[in-house]
C-alpha positions in Angstrom: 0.6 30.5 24.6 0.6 32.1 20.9 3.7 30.9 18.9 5.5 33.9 18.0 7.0 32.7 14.4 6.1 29.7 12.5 7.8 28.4 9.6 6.5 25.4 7.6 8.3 23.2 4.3 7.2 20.8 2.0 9.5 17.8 1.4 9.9 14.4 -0.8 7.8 13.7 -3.8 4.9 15.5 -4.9 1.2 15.2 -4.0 -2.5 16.8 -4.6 -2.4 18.4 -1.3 0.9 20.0 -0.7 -0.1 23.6 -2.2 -3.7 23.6 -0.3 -1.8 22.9 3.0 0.6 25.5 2.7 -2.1 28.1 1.5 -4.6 26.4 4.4 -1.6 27.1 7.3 -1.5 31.0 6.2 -5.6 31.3 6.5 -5.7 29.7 9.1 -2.7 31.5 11.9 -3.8 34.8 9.7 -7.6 34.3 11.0 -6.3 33.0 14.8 -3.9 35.8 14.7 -2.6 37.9 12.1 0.8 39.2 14.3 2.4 35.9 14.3 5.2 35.8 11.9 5.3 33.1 9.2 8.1 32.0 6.9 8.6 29.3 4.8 11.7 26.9 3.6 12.2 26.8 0.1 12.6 23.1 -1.6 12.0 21.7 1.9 15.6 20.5 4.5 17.7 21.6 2.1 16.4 25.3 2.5 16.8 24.5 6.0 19.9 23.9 5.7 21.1 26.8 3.8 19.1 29.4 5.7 16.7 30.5 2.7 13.7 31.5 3.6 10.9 33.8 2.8 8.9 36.0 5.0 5.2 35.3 4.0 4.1 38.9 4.3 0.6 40.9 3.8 0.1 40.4 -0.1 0.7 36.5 0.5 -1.0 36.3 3.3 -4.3 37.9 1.5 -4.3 35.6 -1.5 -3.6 32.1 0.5 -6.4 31.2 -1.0 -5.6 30.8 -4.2 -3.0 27.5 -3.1 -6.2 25.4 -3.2 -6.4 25.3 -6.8 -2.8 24.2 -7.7 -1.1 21.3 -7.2 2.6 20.5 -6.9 4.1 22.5 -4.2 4.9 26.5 -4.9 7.5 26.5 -2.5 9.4 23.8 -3.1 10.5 20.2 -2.3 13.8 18.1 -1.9 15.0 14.7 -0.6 17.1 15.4 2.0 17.7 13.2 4.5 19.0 15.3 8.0 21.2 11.9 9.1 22.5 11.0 6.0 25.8 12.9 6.7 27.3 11.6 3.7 24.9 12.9 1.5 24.2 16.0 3.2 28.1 16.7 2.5 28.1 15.6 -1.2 25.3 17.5 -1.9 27.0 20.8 -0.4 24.5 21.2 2.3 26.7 21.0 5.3 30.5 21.1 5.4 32.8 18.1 6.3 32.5 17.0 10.1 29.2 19.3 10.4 26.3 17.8 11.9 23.3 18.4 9.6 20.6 17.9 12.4 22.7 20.6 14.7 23.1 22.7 11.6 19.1 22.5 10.9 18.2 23.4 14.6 20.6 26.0 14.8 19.3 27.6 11.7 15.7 27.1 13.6 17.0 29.0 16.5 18.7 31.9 14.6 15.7 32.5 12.7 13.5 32.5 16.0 11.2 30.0 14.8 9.0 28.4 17.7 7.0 26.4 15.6 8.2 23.9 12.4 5.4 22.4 10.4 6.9 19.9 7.9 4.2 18.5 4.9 5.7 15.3 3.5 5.5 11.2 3.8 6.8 8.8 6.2 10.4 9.8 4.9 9.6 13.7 5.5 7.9 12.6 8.9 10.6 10.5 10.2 13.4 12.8 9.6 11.0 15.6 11.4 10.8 12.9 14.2 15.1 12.8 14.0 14.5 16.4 14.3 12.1 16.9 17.3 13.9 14.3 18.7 17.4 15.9 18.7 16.1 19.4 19.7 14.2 17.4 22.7 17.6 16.1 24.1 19.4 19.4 23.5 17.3 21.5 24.9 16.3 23.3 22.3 12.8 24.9 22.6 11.0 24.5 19.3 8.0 22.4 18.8 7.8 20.6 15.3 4.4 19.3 13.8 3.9 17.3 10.5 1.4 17.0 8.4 1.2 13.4 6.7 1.0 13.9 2.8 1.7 10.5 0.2 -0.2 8.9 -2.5 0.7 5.8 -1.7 -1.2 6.1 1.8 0.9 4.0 3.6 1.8 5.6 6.6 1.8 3.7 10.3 -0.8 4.4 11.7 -2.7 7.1 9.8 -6.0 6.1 8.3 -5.9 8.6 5.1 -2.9 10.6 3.8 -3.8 13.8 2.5 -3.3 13.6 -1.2 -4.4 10.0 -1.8 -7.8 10.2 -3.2 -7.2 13.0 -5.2 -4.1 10.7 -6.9 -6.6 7.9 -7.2 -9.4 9.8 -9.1 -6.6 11.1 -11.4 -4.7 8.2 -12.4 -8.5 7.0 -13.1 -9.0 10.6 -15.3 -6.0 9.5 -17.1 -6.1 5.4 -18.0 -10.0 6.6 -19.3 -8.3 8.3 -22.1 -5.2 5.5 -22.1 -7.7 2.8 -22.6 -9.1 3.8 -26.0 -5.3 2.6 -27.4 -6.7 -0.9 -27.7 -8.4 0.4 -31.2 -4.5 1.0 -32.4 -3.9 -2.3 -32.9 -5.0 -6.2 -32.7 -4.0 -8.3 -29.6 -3.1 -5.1 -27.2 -1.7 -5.4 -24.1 -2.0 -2.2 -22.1 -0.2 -2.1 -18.6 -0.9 0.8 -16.3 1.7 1.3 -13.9 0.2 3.1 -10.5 2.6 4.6 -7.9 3.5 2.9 -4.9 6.6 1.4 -3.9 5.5 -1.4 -0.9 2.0 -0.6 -0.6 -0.6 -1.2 -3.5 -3.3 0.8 -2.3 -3.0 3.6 -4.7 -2.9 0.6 -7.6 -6.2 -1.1 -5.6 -8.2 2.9 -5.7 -6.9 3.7 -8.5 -8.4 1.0 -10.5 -11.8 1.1 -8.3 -12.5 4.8 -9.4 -11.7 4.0 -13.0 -14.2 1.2 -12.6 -16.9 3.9 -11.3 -16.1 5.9 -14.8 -17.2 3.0 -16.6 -20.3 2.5 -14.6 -21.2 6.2 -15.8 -20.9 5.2 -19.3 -23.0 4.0 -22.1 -22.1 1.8 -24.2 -22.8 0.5 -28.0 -21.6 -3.0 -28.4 -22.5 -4.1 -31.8 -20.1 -0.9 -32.8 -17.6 -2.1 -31.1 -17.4 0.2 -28.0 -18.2 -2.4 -25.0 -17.6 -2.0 -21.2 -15.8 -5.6 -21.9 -13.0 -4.1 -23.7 -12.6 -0.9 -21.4 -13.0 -3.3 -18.2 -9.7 -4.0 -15.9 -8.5 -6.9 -16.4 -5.7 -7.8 -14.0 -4.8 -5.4 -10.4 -1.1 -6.6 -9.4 0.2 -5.1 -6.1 2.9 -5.7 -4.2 0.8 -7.5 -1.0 -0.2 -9.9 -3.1 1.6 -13.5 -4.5 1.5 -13.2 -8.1 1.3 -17.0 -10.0 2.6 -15.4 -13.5 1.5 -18.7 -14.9 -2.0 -19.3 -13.7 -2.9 -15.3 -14.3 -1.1 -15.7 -18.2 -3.5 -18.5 -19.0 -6.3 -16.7 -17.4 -5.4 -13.3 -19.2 -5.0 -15.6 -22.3 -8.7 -16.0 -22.3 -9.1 -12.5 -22.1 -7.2 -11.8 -25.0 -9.1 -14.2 -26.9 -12.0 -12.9 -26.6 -11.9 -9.0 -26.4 -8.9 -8.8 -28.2 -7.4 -6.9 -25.7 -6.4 -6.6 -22.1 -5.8 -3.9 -19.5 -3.6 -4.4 -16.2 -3.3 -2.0 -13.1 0.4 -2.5 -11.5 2.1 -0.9 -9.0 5.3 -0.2 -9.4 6.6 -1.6 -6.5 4.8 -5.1 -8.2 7.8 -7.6 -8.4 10.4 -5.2 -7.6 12.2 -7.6 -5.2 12.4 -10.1 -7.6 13.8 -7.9 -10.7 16.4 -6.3 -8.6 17.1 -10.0 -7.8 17.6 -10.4 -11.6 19.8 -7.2 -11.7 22.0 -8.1 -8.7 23.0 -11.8 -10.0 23.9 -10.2 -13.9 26.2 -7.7 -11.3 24.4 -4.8 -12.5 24.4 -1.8 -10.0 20.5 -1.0 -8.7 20.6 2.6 -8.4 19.2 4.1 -5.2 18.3 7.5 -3.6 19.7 9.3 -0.6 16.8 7.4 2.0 18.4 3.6 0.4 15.2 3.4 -1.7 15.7 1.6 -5.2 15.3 4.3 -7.5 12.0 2.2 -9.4 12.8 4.2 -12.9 15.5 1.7 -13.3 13.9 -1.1 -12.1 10.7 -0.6 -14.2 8.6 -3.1 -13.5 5.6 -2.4 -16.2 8.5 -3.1 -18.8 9.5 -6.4 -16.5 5.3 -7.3 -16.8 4.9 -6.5 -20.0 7.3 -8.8 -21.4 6.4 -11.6 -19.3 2.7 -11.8 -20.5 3.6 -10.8 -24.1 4.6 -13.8 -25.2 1.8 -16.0 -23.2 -1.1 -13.9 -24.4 -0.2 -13.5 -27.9 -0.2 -9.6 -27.7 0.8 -8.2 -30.9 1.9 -4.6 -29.1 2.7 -3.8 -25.6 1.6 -0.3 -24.2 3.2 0.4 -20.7 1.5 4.2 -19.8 2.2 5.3 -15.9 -0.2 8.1 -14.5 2.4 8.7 -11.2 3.5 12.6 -12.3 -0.1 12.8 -13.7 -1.6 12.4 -10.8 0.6 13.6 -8.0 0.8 16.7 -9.1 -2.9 17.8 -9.4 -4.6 20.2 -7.4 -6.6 19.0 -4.2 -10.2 17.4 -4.9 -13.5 18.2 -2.6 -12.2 15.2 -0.3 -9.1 15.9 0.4 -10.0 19.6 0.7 -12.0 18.6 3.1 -9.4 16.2 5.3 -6.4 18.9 4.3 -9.0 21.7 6.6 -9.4 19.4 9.3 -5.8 18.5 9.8 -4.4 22.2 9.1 -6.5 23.7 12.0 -5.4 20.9 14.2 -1.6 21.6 13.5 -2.4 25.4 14.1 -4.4 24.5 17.5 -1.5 22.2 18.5 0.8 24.9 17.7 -0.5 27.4 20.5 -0.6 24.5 22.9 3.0 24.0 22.2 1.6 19.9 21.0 4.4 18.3 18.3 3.4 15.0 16.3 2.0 14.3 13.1 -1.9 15.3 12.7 -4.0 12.5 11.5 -6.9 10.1 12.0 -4.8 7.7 14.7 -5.8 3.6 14.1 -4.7 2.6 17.2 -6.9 5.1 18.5 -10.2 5.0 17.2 -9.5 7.0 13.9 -9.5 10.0 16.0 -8.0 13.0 14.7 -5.0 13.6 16.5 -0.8 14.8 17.1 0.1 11.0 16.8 3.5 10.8 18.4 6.6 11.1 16.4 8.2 7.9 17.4 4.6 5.9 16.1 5.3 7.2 12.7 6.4 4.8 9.9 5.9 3.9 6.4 5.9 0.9 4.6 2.0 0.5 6.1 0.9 -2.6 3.7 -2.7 -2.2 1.9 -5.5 -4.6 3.2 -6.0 -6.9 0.6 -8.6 -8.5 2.8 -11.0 -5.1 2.3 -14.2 -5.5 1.3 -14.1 -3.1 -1.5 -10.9 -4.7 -3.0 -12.3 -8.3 -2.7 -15.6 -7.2 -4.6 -13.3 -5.8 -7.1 -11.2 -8.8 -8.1 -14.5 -11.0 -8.1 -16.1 -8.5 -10.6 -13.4 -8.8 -13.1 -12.9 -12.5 -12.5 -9.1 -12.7 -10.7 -10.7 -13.7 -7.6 
């Protein structure tokens, strides 16, 4: 049976695939069937939650298309978190002794909505699972399907988030201009910190696609322009144990000879350990409204960069991070490609009345699929046993 009105929102951080999905939803319940109403949620729950929402009417619906060339997302993102009372109530969403998970599905229900697509990470998917799973036990009849964007790619058990290659080949884009700092100065240490909290596989593709840059290149050693110089030199990422001592003497070497060196962190890279620090000088580690240390504070390029300073000799440190960079830029051909396949899924699910989060399943043979609300986590940890990665260290000598 048709839905009758969808609305979808965008929620959390930003990512290269949050404006093509919005834009991809319209074409596609336009082409199934053009008399199904569509509105949207502006900046995600907390337009939800206040009941502002825009009817996406004939002259949106005919230029959809145009979505697929921006990034960021045109209609808006928050972090709200529905059972996070507290914060719901400070932030003026709902009023004291309101429930904000009754208040979001009784907004649902006055606006007639049948179907709720939410586009976000684990965070955005888990509160939609709260969601689905509140209007399950009360009865109310509304299915909601999510769509599974984050750069980090680190959601159980999805094989690719929408969003993360494009991040990858962007953070590469930038640290290729970045790089060309080591002719500022003698003895420069350049760190390049990559998004991505607990998992470092953003960090680990990031650093692979810059690598395919400089394989593109040519090169003119005896004037001073050498792959050597432009190489990585160091990938640190979160899954991995980190002997500062043994890598400084290595690194050392580095320096030595090319007068330079160039590391790919993630910023989640030795986070536990500098709030650690923070905590035992009683400084207060800021965090948002999900409990998540708010890494701007914790900045762990500026924790790296003084560390190997001193042990390599560098006579400047550069600390340059690609997240906003990359995040928000518009969808490339690959994830334009996964983004189709997973918006006419959620459409398809949505006349069959299917909820769940549309993506290629792990447990299930990577097949495309609404994997069940209650599978979906984050904190999915990057492989550092992949073949890829392995080659990668070997070729710039951390192995």
């Amino acid at each position: 049976m048709k839905p009758k009105k969808v609305a979808f929102l965008t929620a959390g951080g930003l990512a290269p695939c949050l404006s093509s999905a919005v834009g991809g939803l319209i074409e596609r319940y336009t082409e199934m069937d053009p008399s199904i109403e569509l509105i949207y949620y502006r900046s995600g729950y907390k337009g939800l939650l206040l009941g502002d929402s825009v009817v996406v009417d004939a002259e949106m619906r005919k230029n959809a298309g145009v979505l697929h060339r921006f990034g960021g997302s045109p209609i808006g993102n928050s972090r709200v978190k529905l059972t996070n009372v507290k914060d719901c109530v400070k932030r003026g969403l709902v009023a004291e002794g309101e429930d904000p998970q009754k208040k979001a599905a009784d907004q649902l229900i006055a606006d007639g909505v049948d179907i709720l697509h939410t586009i976000g990470g684990d965070d955005t998917n888990t509160a939609a699972a709260d969601l689905a799973a509140f209007l399950k036990e009360n009865d109310y009849s509304l299915t909601v399907i999510g769509l599974p964007k984050t750069i980090d790619n680190d959601v159980v058990p999805i094989a690719q988030s929408l969003g993360a290659w494009t991040a990858a080949e962007e953070g590469a884009k930038y640290f290729e201009n970045v790089v060309a700092e080591h002719n500022a100065n003698p003895r420069m240490l350049i760190i390049h910190e990559v998004m991505g909290r607990n998992c470092g596989w953003l960090t680990a593709a990031t650093a692979a696609e810059y690598r395919k840059i400089l394989d593109r290149k040519e090169w003119v050693p005896g004037l001073g322009l050498s792959r050597e110089r432009h190489e990585v030199h160091g990938v640190f990422i979160p899954e991995m144990d980190l002997d500062l001592k043994a890598e400084a003497a290595r690194l050392k070497m580095v320096m030595d000879d090319q007068d330079c060196v160039n590391l790919f962190i993630s910023e989640g890279a030795g986070v536990e350990s500098i709030v650690a620090q923070m905590e035992e000088a009683g400084e207060e580690v800021p965090r948002d409204a999900f409990g998540h240390v708010k890494l701007d504070a914790v900045n762990p390029g500026k924790y790296f960069g003084e560390k190997f300073a001193e042990a390599l000799g560098a006579e400047k440190v550069l600390v340059q991070k690609s997240g906003y960079y990359a995040r928000a830029a518009a969808a490339n051909i690959e994830d334009l490609r996964l983004i189709k396949s997973c918006v006419d899924l959620a459409v398809e699910c949505a006349f069959r009345k299917e909820g769940g989060v549309i993506g290629h399943d792990e447990d299930q043979n990577n097949v495309l699929r609404a994997i069940e609300f209650d599978r979906i986590k984050g904190g999915k940890p990057f492989d550092v046993e992949a073949s890829w990665f392995k080659e990668l260290l070997s070729e710039i000598g951390q192995a």
